[in-house]
N, C-alpha and C positions, 0 to 999 in steps of 0.2 A: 504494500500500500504506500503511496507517494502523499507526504504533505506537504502544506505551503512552506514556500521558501525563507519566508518571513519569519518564523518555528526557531530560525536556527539559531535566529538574533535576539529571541529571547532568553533573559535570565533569571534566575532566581531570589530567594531572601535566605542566606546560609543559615541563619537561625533556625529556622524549623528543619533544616536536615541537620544539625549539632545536636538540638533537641530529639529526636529522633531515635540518634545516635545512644543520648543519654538515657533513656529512657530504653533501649535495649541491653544497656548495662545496669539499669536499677530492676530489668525483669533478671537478670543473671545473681541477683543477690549482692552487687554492687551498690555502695553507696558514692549519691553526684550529689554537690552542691550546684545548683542549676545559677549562675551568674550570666549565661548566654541569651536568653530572652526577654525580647524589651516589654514586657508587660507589669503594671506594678502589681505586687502579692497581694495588695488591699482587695476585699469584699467593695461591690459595687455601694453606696449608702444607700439606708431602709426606707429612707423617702424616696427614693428614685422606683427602686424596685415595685413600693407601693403604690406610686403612680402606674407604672407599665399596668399590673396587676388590676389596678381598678380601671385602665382605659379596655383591656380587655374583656372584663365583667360589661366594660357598659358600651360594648360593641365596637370600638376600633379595631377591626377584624377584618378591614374591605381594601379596595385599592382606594388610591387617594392623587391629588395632581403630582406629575413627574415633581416636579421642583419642590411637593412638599405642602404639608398646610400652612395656607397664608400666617394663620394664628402664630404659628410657632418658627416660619420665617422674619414674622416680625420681630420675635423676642430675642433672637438671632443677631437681627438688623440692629435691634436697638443695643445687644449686649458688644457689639462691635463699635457703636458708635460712641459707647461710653467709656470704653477701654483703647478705643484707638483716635479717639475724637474726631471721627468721622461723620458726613452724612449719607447713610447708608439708607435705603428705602427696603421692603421686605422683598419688591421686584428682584434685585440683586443679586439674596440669596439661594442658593442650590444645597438642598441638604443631601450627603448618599451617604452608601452603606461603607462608612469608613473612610478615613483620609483620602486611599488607594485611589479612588476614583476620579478626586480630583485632577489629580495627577493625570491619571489617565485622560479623562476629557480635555485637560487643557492642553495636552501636546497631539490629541488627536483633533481639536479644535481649531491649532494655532500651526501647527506646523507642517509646513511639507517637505516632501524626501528633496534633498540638495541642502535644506535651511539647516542652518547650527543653530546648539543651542548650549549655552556656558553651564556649567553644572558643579557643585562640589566635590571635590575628591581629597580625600576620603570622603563618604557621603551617603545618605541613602540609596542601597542598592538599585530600587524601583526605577528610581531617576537617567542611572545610565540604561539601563532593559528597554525601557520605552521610547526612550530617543532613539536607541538602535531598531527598535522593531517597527520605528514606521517611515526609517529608511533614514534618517536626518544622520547630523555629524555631531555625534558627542563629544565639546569640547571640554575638559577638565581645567576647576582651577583649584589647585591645589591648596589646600588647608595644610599648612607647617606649624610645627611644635614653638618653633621662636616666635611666631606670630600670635601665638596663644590659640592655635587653631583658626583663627581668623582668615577671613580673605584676604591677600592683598591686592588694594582697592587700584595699585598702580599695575601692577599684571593684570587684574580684570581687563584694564584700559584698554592694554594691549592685546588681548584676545578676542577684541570685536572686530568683525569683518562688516561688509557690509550685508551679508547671510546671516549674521546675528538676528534669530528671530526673537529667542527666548531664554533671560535670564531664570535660575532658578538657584532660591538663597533658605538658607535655615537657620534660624538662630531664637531660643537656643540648639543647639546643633547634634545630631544623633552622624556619627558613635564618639564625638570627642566631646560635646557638651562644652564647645566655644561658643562665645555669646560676642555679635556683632554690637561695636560699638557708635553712637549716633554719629561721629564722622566715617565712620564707615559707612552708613546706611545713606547720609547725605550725599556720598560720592559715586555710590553705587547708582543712588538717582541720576544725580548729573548726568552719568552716561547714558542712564537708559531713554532721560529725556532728549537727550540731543543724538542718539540713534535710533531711536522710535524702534525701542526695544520693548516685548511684556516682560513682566516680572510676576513669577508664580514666588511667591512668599509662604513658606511654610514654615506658618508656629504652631502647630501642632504641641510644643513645649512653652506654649508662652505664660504658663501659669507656673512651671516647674522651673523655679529662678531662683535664687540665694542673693548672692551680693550685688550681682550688678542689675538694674533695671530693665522691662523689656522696653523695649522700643519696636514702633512695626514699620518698614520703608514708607507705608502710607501718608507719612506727615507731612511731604515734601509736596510741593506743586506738582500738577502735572503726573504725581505716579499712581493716585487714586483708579485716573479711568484706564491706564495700562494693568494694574497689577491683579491679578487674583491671591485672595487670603485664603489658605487652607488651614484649617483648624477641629478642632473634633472632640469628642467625650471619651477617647480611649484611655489617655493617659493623667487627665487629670480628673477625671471621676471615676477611673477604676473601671473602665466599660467596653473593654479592648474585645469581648466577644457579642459585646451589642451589635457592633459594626454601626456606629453615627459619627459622622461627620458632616462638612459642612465646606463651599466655595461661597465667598464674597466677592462679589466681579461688577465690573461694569453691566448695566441694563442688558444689552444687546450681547453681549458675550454669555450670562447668564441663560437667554434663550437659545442660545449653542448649547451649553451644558444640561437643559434641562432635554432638549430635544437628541442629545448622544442618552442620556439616563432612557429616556423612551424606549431607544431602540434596544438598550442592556438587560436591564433590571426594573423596567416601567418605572417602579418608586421604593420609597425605603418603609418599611413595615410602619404600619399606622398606629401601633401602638405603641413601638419605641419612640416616634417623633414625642407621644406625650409623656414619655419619661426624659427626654432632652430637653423641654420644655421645663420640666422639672428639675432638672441638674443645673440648669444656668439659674433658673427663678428662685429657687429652695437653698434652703440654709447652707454655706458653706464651710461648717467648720469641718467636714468629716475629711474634704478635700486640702482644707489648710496644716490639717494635723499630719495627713500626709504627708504633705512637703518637708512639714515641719519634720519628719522622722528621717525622710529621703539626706536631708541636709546632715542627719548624724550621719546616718551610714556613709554619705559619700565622707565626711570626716574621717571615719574608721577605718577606709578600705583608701585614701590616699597615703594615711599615714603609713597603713601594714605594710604597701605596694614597695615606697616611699625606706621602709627599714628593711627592706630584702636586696643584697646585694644584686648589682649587674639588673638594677631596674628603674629607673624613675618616673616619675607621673606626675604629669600635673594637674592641679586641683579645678575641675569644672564649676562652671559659675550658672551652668544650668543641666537640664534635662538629669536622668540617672543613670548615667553610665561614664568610666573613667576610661582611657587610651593611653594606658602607659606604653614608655616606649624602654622595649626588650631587646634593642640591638644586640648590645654588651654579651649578649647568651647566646650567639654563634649561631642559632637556627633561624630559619625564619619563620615566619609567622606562623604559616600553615601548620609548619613541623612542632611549633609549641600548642598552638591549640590541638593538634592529635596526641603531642605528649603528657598534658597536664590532665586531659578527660581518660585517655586511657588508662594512663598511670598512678593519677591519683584522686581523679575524681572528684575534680573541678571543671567545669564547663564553661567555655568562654568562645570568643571568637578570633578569629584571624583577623587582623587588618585590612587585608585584602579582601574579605567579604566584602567593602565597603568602598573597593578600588584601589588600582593599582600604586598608589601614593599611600595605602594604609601597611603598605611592607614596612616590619623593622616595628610594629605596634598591633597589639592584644584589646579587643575591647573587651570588657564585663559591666555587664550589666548590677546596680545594686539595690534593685530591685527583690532585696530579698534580707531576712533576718538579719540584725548583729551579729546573733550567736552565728547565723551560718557563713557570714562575712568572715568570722574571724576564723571558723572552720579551713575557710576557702584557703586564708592567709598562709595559716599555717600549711597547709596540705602545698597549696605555691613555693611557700618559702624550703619544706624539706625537698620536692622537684629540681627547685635552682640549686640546693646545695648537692645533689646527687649528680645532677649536670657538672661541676665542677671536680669532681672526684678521680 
């Protein structure tokens, strides 16, 4: 049997085949600390759930408009306009099933096969898969350690042709948790203003912050009606299997995404919309105490990283996951993350899940216990000393 040619240029998210992995050695009577999966361990909160629960009871069980009920695009609109001080209308937004989608509509939206489009690297996987799978030229801008993971905004410059269709920025940033600072974001406009470029903006982590503040590109002139905002309930309500998300876009761009949603997945389940609805309106301490834990762990697991020879890390100012970088220890990436799960039963990722600039760098996830944070450490820390034996 012959498939599309197109098949070939797609790729994956290494996490669920590490996970996978891990979990065929926790069936063998192995024990993993699971640091590889970006999902936080939190319980979704009891208001939320109880909303779904009662929109069910009282019949949100049917199809509903592509883009979403107006009601709860509005609450959407309005919770963007107060967090990013925008004038958003509820037209604008597009809610779908998970971040993912966004992604997907906007570069099947916006771009055609020849067009470039600049992208993070290291970076979300998704981001290079889908530039390649609809033909376009994935141009990487590399995220460096001396930068504090950051773009820099003077290589951006230079990486725009005049094929430059589409920027795509993250901050705070998955898998190093660098956070773009507001003269970075101002420069990043400049450009995109004066090459009439879009900007797909993914904060997805913009509630998941510690020391520095978030900022969204959108505050600049002129990058409102280019940019789409992806954002969503997986990571900061704990709702990474609800699959909600959500694009803020221009009017007319919007009815591009609601009319690719049509032709995909019609609409996003009618009774989740009213537990989303829930999560942005209803109380937020369950989310804040989150954070508020997320911020020890990553404490914990810089410092462990941090006292283990032949390793150093720098400390993330957002999302939760750290990227130290493991030159000093002679393997590369891959070979560490096969050696640390096999061996002792810590799970983490390769750099390179993330692209090819993530060589020479391990993500982990810390999204998970103290007690198993320091588990990990330790189990880490006897690896590298075995290594050097």
């Amino acid at each position: 049997m012959k498939y599309a040619e197109r098949m070939k240029r797609l790729g994956t998210e290494t996490a669920f085949e590490v996970l996978v992995r891990a979990r065929q050695l926790e069936a063998q009577g192995r024990e993993v600390v699971h640091l590889e999966i970006g999902e936080p361990d939190f319980d979704t909160p009891k208001n939320i759930c109880d909303a779904a629960t009662k929109a069910i009871n009282g019949g949100y069980t049917h199809y509903n408009p592509s883009a979403g009920y107006p009601e709860i695009r509005k609450i959407i609109s309005d919770e963007i306009n107060k967090t990013r001080g925008l004038k958003t209308t509820p037209e604008q937004v597009v809610i779908t099933p998970g971040g993912k989608p966004v992604m997907f509509f906007t570069i099947f939206a916006l771009v055609d096969k020849g067009d470039e489009v600049i992208y993070p690297n290291p970076g979300f996987p998704i981001y290079e898969s889908l530039i390649n799978f609809v033909g376009a030229k994935a141009v990487p801008i590399p995220l460096r350690e001396e930068n504090d993971f950051r773009m820099d905004v003077k290589e951006l410059a230079k990486l725009v042709t005049p094929k430059t269709k589409l920027m795509i920025i993250n901050s705070p940033q998955n898998p190093t948790g660098g956070v773009l600072t507001h003269d970075d974001l101002k420069e990043i406009a400049r450009i995109a203003v004066e090459n009439d470029i879009w900007i797909l903006s993914d904060e997805i982590y913009s509630r998941i912050i510690y020391e520095a503040k978030f900022e969204s590109v959108t505050q600049f002139p002129g990058i409102p009606e280019r940019t789409i905002i992806l954002d969503g309930m997986s990571k900061t309500y704990a709702m990474t299997g609800w699959r909600l998300g959500y694009g803020v876009m221009d009017e007319k761009m919007a009815a591009h995404v609601s009319r690719l949603q049509t032709n995909s997945n019609s609409c996003v389940s009618a009774f989740s919309q009213i537990a989303l609805g829930e999560a942005i309106t209803g109380p937020q301490d369950e989310s804040n105490k989150m954070v508020a834990e997320f911020k020890k762990r990553r404490d914990v697991i810089v410092d462990g990283l941090n006292a283990i020879d032949g390793i150093d890390c720098r400390k993330p100012l957002g999302a939760f996951y750290v990227f130290p970088n493991t030159k000093q220890l002679g393997k590369t990436s891959k070979q560490l993350e096969e050696y640390f799960l096999e061996n002792y039963g810590v799970a983490g990722l390769a750099g390179t899940s993330f692209g090819a600039h993530g060589e020479g760098y391990l993500r982990f996830s810390y999204a998970n216990s103290i007690e198993n944070i320091k588990k990990a450490l330790s189990w880490i820390e006897k690896g590298v000393a075995d290594l050097n034996k």
